[in-house]
N, C-alpha and C positions, 0 to 999 in steps of 0.2 A: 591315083595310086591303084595298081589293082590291085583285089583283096590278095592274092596269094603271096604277095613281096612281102620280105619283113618290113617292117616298123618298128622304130623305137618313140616312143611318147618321153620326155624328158619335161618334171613338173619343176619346176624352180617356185621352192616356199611352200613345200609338201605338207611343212606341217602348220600352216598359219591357215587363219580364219577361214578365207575364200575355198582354199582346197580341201578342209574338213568339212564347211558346210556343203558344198554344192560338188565342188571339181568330183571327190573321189567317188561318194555315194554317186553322182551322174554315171561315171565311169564302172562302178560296180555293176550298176543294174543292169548298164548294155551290157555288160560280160554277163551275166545271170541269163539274161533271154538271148542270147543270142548272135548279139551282134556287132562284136570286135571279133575285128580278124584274128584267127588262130596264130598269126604270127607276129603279131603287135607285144610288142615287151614296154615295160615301164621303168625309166630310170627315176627315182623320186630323190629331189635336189633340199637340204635343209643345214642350217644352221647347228642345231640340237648333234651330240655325239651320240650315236647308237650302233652297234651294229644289227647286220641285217635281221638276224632273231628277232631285236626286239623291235627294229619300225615296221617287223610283217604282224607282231603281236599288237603295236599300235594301233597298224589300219586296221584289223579287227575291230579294236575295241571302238575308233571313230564309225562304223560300219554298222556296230551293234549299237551304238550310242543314236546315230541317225538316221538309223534307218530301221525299228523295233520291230516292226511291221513283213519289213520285208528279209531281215536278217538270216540266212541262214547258214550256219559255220561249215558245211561242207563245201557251197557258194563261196563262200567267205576265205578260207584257205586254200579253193582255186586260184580265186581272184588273185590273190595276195604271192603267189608262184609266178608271178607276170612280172614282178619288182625285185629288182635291186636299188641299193639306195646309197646315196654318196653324200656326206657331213662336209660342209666347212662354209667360210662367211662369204657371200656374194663379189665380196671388193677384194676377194684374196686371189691371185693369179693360182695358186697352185689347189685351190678346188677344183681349178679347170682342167686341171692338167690329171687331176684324179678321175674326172669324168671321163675326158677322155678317154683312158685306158679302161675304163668300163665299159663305155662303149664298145669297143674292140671287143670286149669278153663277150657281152650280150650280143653286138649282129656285125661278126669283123666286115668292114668296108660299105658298112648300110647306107644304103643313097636315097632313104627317108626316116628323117628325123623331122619330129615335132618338137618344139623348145613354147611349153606353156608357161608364160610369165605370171603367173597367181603371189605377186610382190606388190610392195607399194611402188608405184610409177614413179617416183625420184629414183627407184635401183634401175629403171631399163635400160639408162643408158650406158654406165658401168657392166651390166650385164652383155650385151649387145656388143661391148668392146671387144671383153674379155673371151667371149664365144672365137671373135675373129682371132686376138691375138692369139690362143691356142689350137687355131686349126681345126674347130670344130664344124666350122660352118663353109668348109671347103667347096663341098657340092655344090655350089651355088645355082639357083633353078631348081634344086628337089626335095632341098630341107623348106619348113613352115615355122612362122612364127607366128603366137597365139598372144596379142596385148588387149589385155583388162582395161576398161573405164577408168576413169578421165584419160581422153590422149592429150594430154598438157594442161597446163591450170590456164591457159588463154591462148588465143590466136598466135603470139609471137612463137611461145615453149610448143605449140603444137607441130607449127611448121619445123622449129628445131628437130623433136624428137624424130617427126618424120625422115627426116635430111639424114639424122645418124642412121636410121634402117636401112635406107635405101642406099648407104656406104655400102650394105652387108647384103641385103637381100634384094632382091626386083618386089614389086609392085604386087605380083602375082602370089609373092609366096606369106605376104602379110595377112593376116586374119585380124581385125581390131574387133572383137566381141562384142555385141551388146545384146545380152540373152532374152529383154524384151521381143526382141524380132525371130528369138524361138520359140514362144509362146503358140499354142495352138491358137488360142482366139484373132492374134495379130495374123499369122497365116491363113485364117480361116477369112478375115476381111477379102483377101485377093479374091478369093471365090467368090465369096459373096457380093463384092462389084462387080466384077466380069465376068460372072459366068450365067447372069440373070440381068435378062433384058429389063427386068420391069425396076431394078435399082437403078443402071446409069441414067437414066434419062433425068432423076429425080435430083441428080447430086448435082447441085450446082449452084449456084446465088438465086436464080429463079424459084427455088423450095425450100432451099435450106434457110435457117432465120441465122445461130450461130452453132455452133460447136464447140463441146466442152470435154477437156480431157483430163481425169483426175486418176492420180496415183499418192494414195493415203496408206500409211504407216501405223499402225498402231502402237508398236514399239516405238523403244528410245535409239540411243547409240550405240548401244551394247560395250566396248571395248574399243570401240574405233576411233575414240576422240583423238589418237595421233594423226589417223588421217582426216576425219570430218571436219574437224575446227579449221584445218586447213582450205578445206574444199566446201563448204555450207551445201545447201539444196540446190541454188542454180547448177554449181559444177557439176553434182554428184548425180542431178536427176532429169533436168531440165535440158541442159546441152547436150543431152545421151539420149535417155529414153525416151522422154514426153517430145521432143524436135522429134527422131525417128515417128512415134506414132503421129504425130501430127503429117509429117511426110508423106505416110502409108494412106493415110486418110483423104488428102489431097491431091494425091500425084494423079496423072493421067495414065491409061492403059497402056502399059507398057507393048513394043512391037513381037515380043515374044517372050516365056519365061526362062531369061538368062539373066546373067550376075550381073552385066554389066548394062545390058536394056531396061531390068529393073531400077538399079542406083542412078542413070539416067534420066532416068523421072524423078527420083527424089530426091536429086539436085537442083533437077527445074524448080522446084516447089521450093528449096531454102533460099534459094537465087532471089525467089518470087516475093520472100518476105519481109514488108516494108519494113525498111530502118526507124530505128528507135531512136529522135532526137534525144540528145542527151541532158536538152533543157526540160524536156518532156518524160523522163523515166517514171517519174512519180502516178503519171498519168496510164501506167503501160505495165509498172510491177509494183509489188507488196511484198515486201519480206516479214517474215515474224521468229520470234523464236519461242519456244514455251517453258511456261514457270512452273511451278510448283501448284497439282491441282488434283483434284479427285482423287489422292492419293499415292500420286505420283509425284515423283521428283523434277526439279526446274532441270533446266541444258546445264547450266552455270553450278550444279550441285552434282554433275555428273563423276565420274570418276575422269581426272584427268583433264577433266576443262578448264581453264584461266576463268575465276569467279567473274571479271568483266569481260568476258567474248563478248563480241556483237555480231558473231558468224549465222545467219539464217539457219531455223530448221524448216522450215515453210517459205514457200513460194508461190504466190498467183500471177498470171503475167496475161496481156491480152498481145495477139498478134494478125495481122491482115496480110495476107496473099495477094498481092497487086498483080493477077491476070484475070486472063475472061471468067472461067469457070468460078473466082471465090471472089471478087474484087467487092468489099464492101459487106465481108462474111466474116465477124470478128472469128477469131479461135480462141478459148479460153482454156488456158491451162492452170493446175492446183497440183501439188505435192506436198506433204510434209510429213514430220514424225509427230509422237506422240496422238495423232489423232485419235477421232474417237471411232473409227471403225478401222479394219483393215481390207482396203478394195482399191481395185482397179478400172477402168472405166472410162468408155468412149462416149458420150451423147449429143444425139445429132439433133436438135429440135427446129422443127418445121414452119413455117408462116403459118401466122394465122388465115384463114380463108378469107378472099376477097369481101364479104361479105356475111354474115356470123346469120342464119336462120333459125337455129337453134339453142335454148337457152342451156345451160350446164345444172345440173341436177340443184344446183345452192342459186340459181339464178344468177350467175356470174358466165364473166366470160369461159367457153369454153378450152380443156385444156388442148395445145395443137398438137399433132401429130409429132410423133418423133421415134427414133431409130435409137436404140443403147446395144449395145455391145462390151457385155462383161469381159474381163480379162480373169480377175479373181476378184474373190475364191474359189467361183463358178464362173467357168468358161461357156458361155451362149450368146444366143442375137435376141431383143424382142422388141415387137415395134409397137408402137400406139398406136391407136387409130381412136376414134370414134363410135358408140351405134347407139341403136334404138335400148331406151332403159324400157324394161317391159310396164306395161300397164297403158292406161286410156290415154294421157298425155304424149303428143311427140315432144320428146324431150332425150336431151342425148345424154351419154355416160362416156367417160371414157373406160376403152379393153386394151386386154393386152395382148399381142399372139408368141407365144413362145415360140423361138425355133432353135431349139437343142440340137448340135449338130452330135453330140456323144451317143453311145449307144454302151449298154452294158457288156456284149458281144467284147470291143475292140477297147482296148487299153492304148491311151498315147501317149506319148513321150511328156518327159518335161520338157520344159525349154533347155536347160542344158546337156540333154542325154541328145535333143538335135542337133543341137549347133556341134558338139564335139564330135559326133558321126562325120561331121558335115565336113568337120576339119579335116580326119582321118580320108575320109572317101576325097579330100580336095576341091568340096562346092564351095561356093565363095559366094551364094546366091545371097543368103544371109548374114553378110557382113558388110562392113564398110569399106570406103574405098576415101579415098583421103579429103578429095574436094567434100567429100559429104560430113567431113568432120570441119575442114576448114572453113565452111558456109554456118554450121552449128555457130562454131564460135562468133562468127561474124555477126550472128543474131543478136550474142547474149552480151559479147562485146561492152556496148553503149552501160547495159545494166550496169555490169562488173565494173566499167571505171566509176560509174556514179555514186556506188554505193559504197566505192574505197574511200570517196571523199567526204562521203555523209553516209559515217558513220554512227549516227544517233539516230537516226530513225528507222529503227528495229521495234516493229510493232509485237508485243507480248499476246501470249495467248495459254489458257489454263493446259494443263497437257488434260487429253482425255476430250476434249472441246475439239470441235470442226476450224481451229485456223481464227486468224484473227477479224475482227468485224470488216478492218478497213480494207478487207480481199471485196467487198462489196462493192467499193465501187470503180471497180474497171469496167461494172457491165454497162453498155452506150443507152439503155431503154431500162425503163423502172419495170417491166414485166417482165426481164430477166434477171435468173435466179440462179444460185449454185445448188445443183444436185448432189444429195450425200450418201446416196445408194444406185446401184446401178443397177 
């Protein structure tokens, strides 16, 4: 889209969770610095009756509420001049038929629209109909559709959902989000493989020993148990985010940086990932949920949970890449809630050396080399290494070497203030493309039917604790270890 064409952004579920906490503040702030087009209008879609007075006094107060820091009401009442805002229930045909005609008011005959779906994934499809039977989605080839995580609770509902878009839209105009992959730190990996001779050569089975990827939660559920209990950790984090970074981390140099040379590779990579016998799950995932502990409340005492779920808040799973570059390089993956930090985290740890010359400060083996890459709370790289501990002894220590890629100079994005640019401007670099969802499921597949049938063995764990003991033993070697800081 060029910037000078109108645009209307149309948010369906304006006022529910997703778009108060992230959707609108993301969207605020590009408007605040700069960088929505002067011609981009917002039509905000919701259940709630109001008129427009009070859902511009709304986003305010969500704007002042989340953003305390950055709030400023003359910003603020800009912003808020961008919306119109249209009430009624998703499943009612003549919401649509109300939008419509707003549409018309706001950009008569606009041949781009955005329809960002920020609802629970059971409404897409309803939605998606109802778009068509009222003639909104006429343009076909220049309107976008924006779909949130989970795309389907499994492999069958995935390919469904897919089937109903592609009634409606082409291939191109889909966006399946996963704001992981607009993270600075996750972007900043590309560079940092390929743009430095002296890392590719290292990644490979020949250096690398395994690789660990952890995405910890501090929090509970907040409000979500209508969807959570439905979807536990594998759906909600594993088949989305931790596969993607796992992808990122694995895939091969892409032949250029494009949308579709990139997802090319990290399809090869989920293609690549050996199947999970189903006789074997136990040997390959851990699920846990957490109780009541350090004075926090159990899952099962949440607001809105069925006191006997057996829905996972935690997840450890190990997975092997069956080609040249990883073959025989476990991946270990960890997510959960109530943990006891809040961090995000890639680590790559290295072989030991052929031959160990030097003793480790406590006279043990020393520790080997390896590469972390924070996500959060701090975005950086640092690597380990080895050196000389000063004094008359050779004798080694391990160091670290920071490499902070931030500067106080440049401010960056969040992840969501990129990705929704990215929507607007129509890159597609950072999104999904379908096989990369379909290969997802394919992975986690085996899990999700095992643990439909054996359902009792949901390992507990205190909230506020690292995860339950028995995430212990996926690792293949007793010297390997879960990392709880990155």
């Amino acid at each position: 889209m060029a910037t000078g064409e109108p645009c209307t952004f149309v948010i369906f579920g304006a006022t529910g969770n997703l778009a108060s906490l992230l959707l609108l503040p993301a969207l605020y702030q590009l408007d605040v610095n700069g960088h929505l087009p002067p011609k981009l209008r917002f039509v905000a879609c919701a259940r709630r009756e109001m008129p427009r007075e009070q859902w511009l006094s709304y986003l305010q107060g969500v704007l002042q509420e989340r953003l305390p820091e950055h709030y400023r009401s003359d910003a603020a009442a800009s912003f808020a001049q961008r919306f119109d805002y249209v009430s009624g229930d998703l499943h009612d045909a003549a919401m649509y038929q109300r939008l419509l005609q707003r549409l018309g008011r706001v950009h008569a005959n606009c041949e781009n629209i955005i329809f960002y779906l920020a609802i629970k994934p059971a409404d897409f499809d309803d939605v998606v109909e109802h778009l068509n039977r009222a003639g909104i989605n006429r343009q076909r080839g220049r309107h976008r559709i924006v779909v949130e995580k989970p795309f389907g609770e499994d492999i069958d509902s995935a390919r469904q959902l897919n089937a109903k878009l592609h009634r409606y839209f082409d291939e191109e105009q889909i966006y399946r989000i996963d704001h992981f992959l607009g993270k600075e730190a996750v972007q900043n990996l590309f560079v940092f493989r390929f743009a430095n001779t002296l890392i590719e050569p290292i990644w490979n089975r020949q250096v690398i020993d395994h690789v660990q990827i952890t995405v910890a939660e501090a929090g509970g559920i907040g409000n979500r148990a209508d969807y959570y209990d439905r979807a536990g950790a594998l759906r909600d984090m594993v088949q989305n985010h931790l596969l993607q970074l796992l992808a990122v981390v694995a895939m091969e140099p892409p032949a250029q940086l494009e949308a579709d040379a990139l997802r090319d590779e990290k399809v090869k990579v989920l293609r690549s990932i050996r199947p999970i016998p189903l006789d074997a799950v136990d040997s390959y995932a851990v699920r846990g949920q957490y109780v009541a502990g350090n004075g926090l409340p159990g899952y099962c005492d949440e607001p809105n949970v069925p006191r006997d779920s057996a829905t996972e808040t935690f997840v450890a799973a190990k997975f092997y890449i069956d080609n040249w570059r990883w073959h025989g390089v476990p991946f270990y993956l960890r997510t959960g809630k109530r943990l006891a930090r809040q961090t995000s985290f890639i680590a790559i740890r290295c072989r030991q050396p052929p031959q160990l010359l030097f003793d480790g400060s406590a006279g043990d083996r020393i520790d080997p080399n390896g590469i972390i890459l924070s996500i959060q709370p701090d975005e950086g790289m640092r690597l380990e290494i080895q050196a000389k501990q000063p004094g008359l002894v050779l004798r080694s220590r391990p160091l670290s070497l920071n490499a902070s890629y931030r500067t106080t100079q440049v401010v960056s994005m969040e992840a969501y203030q990129t990705l929704l640019l990215d929507v607007i401007e129509g890159d597609r670099s950072l999104f999904l493309r379908f096989d990369e969802v379909e290969w997802s499921w394919r992975v986690v597949d085996p899990i999700l039917q095992y643990w439909a049938k054996n359902k009792d063995f949901v390992h507990t764990y205190p909230a506020g604790t690292s995860g339950p003991e028995e995430a212990n033993r996926l690792f293949d070697h007793k010297d390997q270890a879960w990392r709880n800081e990155g």
